[in-house]
C-alpha positions in Angstrom: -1.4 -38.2 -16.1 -1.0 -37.9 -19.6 0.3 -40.8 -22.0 3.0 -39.4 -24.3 1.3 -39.9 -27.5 -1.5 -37.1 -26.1 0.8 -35.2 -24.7 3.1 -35.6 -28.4 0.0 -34.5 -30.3 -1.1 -31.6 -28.1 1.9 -29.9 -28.9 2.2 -30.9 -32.3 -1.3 -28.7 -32.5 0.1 -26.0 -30.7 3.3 -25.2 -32.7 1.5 -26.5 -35.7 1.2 -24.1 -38.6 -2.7 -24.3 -39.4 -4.7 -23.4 -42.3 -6.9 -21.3 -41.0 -4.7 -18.5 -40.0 -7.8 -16.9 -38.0 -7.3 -19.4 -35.5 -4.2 -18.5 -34.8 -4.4 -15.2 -34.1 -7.5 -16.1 -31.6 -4.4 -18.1 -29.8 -2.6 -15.4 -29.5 -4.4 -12.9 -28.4 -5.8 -15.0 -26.3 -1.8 -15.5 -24.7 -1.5 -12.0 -24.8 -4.4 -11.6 -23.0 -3.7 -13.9 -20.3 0.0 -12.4 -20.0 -1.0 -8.9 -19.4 -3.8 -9.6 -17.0 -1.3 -11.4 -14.8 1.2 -9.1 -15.3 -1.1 -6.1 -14.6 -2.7 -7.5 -11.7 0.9 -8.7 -9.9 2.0 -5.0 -10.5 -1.5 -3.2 -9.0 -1.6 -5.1 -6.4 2.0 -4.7 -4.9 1.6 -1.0 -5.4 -1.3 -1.6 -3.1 0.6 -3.5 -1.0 3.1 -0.7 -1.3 0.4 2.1 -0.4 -0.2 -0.1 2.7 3.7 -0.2 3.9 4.0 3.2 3.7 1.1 3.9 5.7 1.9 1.6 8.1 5.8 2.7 8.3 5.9 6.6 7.6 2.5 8.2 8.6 1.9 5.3 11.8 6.0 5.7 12.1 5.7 9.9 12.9 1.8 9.9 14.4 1.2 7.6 18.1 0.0 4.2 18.4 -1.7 4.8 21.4 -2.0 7.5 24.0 -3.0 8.2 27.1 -4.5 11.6 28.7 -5.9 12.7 31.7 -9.6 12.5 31.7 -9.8 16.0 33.2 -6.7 17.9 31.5 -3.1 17.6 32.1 -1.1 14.8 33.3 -0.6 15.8 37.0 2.1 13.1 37.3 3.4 12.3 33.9 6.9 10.7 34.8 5.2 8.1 36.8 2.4 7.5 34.0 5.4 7.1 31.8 7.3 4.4 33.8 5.0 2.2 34.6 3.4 2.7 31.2 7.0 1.2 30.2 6.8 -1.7 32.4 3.5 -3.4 30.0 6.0 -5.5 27.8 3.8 -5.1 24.5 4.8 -1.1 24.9 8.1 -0.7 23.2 8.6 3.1 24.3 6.9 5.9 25.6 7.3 9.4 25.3 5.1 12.3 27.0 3.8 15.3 24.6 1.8 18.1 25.0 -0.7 19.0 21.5 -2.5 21.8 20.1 -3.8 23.7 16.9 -2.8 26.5 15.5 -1.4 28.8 12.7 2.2 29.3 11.4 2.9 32.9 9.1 6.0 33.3 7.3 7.0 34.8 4.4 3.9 36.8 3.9 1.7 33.5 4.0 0.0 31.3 6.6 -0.5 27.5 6.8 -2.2 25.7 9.6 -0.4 23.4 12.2 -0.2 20.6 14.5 2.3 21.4 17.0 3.7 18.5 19.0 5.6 19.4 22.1 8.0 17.0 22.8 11.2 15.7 24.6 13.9 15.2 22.1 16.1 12.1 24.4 12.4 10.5 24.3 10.8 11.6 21.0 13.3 9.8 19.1 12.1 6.0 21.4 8.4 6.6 19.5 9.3 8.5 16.0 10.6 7.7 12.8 11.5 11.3 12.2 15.0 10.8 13.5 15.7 8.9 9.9 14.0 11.4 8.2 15.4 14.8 8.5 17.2 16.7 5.7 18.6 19.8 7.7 18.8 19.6 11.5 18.0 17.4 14.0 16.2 16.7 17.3 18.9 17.5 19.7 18.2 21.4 18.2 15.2 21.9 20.0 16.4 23.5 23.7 14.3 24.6 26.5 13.9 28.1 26.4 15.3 28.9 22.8 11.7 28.4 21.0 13.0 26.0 18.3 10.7 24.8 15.9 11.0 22.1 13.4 9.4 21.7 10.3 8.6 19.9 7.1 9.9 19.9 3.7 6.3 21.1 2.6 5.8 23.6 5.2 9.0 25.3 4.4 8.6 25.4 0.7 5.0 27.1 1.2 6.4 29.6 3.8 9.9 30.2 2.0 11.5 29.6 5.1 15.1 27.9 5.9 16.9 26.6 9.1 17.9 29.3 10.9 14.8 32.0 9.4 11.7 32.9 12.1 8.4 32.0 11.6 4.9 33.1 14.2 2.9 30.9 15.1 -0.4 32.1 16.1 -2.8 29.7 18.8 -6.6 30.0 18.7 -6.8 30.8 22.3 -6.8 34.7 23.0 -4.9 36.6 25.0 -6.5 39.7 27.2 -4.0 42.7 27.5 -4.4 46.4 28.3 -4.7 47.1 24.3 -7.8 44.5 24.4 -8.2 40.8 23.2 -5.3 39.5 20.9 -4.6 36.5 19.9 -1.6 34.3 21.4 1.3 34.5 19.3 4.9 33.9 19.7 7.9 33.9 17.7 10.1 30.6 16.7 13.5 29.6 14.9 13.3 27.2 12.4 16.1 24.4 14.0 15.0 21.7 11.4 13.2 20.4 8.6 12.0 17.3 8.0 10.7 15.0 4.8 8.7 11.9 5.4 7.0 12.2 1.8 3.6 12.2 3.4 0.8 15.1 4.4 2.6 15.2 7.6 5.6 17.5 5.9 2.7 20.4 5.4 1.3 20.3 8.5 3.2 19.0 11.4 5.6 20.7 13.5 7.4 19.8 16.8 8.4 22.0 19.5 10.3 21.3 23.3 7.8 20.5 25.4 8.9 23.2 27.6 8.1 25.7 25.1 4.9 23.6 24.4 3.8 24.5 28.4 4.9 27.7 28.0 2.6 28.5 24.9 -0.4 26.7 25.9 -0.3 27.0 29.5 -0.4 23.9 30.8 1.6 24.5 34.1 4.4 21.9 32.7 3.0 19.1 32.6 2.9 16.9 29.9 -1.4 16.7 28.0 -0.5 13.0 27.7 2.2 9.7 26.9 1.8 8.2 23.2 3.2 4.8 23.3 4.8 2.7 20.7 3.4 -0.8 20.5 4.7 -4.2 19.2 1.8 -4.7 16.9 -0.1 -2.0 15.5 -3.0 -4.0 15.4 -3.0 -4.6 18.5 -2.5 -1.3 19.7 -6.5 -0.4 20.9 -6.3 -3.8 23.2 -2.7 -3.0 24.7 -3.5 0.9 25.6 -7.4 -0.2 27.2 -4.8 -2.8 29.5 -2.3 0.2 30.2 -5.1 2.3 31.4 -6.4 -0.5 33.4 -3.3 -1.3 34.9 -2.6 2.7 35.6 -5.9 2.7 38.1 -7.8 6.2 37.6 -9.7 7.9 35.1 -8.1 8.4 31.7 -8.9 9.3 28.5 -7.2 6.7 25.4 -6.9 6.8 22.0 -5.2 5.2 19.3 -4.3 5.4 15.4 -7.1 3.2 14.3 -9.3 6.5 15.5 -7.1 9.3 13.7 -5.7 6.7 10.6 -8.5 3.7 10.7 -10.6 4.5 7.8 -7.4 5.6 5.6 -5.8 2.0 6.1 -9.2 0.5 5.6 -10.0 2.2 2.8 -6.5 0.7 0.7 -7.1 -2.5 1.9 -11.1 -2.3 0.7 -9.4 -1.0 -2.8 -7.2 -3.7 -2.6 -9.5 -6.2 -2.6 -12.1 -4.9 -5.3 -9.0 -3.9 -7.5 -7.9 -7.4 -7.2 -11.1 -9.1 -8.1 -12.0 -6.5 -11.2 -8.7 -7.2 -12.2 -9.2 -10.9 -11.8 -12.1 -10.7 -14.5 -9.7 -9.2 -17.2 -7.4 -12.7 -16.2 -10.7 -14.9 -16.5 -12.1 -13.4 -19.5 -8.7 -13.8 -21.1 -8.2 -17.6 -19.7 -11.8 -18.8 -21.5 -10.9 -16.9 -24.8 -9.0 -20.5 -24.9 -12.4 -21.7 -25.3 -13.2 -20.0 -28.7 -9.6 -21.0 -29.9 -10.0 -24.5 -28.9 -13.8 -25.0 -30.1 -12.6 -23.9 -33.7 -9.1 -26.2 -32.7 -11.7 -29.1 -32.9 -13.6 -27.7 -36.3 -10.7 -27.5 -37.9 -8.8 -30.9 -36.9 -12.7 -33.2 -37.0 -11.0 -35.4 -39.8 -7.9 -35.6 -37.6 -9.9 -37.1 -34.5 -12.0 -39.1 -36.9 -9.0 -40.9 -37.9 -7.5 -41.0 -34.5 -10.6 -42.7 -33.0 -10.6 -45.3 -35.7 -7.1 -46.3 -35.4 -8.3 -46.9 -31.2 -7.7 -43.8 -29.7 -10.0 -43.6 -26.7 -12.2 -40.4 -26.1 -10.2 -40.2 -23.1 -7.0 -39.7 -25.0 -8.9 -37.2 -27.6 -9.5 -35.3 -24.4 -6.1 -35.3 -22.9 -4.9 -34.0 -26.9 -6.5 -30.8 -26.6 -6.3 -30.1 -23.0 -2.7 -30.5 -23.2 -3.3 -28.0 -26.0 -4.9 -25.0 -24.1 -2.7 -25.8 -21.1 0.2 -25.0 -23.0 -1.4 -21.9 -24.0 -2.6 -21.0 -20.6 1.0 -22.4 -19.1 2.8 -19.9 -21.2 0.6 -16.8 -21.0 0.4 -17.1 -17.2 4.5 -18.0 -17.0 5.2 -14.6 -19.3 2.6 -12.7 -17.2 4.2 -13.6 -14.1 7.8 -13.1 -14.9 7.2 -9.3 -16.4 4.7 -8.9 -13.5 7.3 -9.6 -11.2 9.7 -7.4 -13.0 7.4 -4.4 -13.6 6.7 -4.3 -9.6 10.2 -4.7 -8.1 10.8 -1.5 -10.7 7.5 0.8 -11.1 9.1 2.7 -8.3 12.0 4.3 -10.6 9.9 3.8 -13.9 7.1 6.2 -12.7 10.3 8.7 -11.1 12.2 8.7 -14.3 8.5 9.7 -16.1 8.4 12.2 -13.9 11.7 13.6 -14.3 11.4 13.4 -18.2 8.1 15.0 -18.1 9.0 17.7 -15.0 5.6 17.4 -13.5 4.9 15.2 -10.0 1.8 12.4 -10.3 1.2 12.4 -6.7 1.5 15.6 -4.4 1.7 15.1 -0.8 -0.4 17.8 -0.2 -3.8 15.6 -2.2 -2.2 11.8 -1.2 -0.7 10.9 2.0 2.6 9.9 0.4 4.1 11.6 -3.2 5.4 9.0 -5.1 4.4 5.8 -6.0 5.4 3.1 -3.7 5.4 -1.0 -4.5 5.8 -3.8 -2.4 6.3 -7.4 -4.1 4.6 -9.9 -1.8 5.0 -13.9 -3.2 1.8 -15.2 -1.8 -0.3 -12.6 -3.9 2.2 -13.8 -7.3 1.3 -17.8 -6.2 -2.2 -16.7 -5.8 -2.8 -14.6 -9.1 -0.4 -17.7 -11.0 -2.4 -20.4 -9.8 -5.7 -18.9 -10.5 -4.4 -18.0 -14.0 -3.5 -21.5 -14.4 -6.6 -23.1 -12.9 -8.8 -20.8 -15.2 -6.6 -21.3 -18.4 -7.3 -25.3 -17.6 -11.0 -25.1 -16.5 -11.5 -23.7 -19.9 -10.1 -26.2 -21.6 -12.5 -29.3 -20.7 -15.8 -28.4 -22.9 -13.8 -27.9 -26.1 -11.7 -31.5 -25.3 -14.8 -33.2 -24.1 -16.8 -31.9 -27.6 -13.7 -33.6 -29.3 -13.9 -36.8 -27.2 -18.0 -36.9 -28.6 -16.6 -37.0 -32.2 -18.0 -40.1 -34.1 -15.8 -41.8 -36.6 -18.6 -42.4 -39.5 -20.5 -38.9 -39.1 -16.8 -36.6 -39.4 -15.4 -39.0 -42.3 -19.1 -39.0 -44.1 -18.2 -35.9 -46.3 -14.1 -36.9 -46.5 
């Protein structure tokens, strides 16, 4: 496209030393501005992108895709709900649970809970907590023992270790010959889980057994959660279970519980991305102040150019080879440390932490407590290309007010 003596001349002006020394400080800072709006805007958006993963894989991974209940209270049959649930080949797994609300006390304090009465052999099929437990395990939880298992959160706030006893306390009330009381029973901590996420303060699991027991639901299961092959496509797949199941049932699934969380990153995403995409575009047509003072400064240059025959065309091609060399380079540094600063914000922002002792995201305010990143190479093409496309957009005015140059008028005052 462009004939080596343009393309010799536009980097002769770049590398050139110039008189006016102002002019070169508008190029670079309009470089540096170019570099660390890429840079910046690779790195938010793959901790976006990282916010969005951990969503899907820890919070998603521990709560159901999809369940299914009985429209009027316990499963009456929940092994066969489960089976043929099984037998949909977009269902992975399923597992039966039973659910309810309540209070945990220990260690002179009190913390709210979600208890989740399970079957370990089966619980594991539909969990991620498996991969997630620092002390313990599922295989603890035995009929009749009242096991409990906890998170890391949880524990901390109650003081209490594998092996220590904790109440739990249900909202339903109890009527005895002392009068109304409240349901409690006493559990053994078996395990304690950390999935860095809101669900270590509140969420508890129990043997389902234990679960019927407390809440009296005559042992059966409140309902099967299912794990799906595609969570987005987890509200179709549990409407075709239930159709396929014949009855009356009552579904849900995590876009109901978890919807507006994922939607809200992936809004923030998005208007991060295009606020951010202003600093780049701002930064791209500073090249357009550099190169309109470029062509100031060079008018007896061009003047002498066009009279030996250099076409306007060619004039053109000299400074937009110019500004794409700036915009080229700005965008190729940008990239590279953007690339570097997101495979590595992770341990940067843990190594601030540790040196300053203090925690920039607690589980018990985010859903997560750290600071996650996720590199993704279409949003790096994307954020590159539009760098370059700006940096060269903003080149054509300046070239084409060079091109317009006339001979006679620039050499009048010579």
């Amino acid at each position: 496209m462009f004939r080596p003596l343009s393309f010799y001349i536009g980097l002769r002006y770049t590398a050139a030393k110039r008189r006016n020394h102002f002019i070169s400080f508008i190029s670079l800072t309009s470089m540096i501005g170019l570099t660390l709006g890429v840079a910046v805007l690779i790195i938010v958006l793959s901790v976006m992108n990282g916010f969005d993963r951990e969503l899907k894989q820890r919070i998603l991974g521990m709560v159901p895709h999809a369940i299914i209940q009985g429209a009027n209270g316990p499963l009456e049959n929940w092994q066969n709900v489960d089976d043929r649930v099984e037998e949909n080949p977009r269902v992975l797994a399923a597992a039966p649970f039973i659910r309810g609300q309540g209070m945990v006390t220990g260690g002179g304090n009190v913390r709210g809970v979600m208890l989740n009465g399970v079957l370990p052999e089966q619980e594991k099929t539909v969990s991620i907590i498996e991969d997630h437990f620092e002390e313990g395990s599922l295989e603890a939880l035995r009929p009749g023992e009242f096991g409990i298992i906890i998170g890391r959160l949880m524990a901390n706030s109650l003081g209490l270790a594998v092996g220590d006893r904790l109440t739990v306390v249900m909202p339903e009330a109890s009527v005895t010959p002392a009068g109304v009381l409240p349901r409690l029973k006493r559990f053994t901590v078996k395990g304690i889980f950390s999935v860095g996420a809101e669900l270590d303060g509140n969420y508890a699991l129990i043997h389902m057994d234990d679960a019927a027991r407390l809440m009296r639901t005559g042992g059966k299961a409140e309902g099967v959660r299912l794990l799906v092959d595609d969570l987005f496509a987890a509200p179709k797949v549990v409407n075709d279970v239930a159709r396929e199941l014949g009855g009356r049932f009552y579904v849900s699934d995590w876009t109901r519980t978890h919807g507006n969380l994922f939607q809200a990153i992936r809004m923030e995403k998005t208007m991060i991305g295009l606020l951010l995409m202003f600093i780049v575009a701002v930064a791209a047509f500073n090249i357009v102040s550099t190169l309109v003072m470029v062509v100031t400064d060079k008018t007896p240059d061009i003047a002498i150019l066009r009279t030996m025959g250099a076409t306007p065309g060619r004039i053109m091609r000299i400074f937009i080879i110019q500004g794409a060399v700036i915009g080229i380079f700005g965008t190729l540094v940008g990239t590279t440390l953007g690339v570097l600063g997101a495979l590595n914000i992770s341990d940067i922002i843990a190594w601030v932490e540790k040196l300053l002792g203090r925690q920039f995201l607690s589980a018990d305010v985010y859903f997560i407590s750290y600071l996650p990143s996720q590199l993704q190479w279409p949003d790096v093409m994307i954020i590159s290309g539009a760098g370059l496309a700006m940096s060269l957009l903003a080149t054509i005015y300046p070239a084409w007010r060079a091109s317009r140059i006339e001979p006679a008028e620039a050499l009048r005052y010579e």
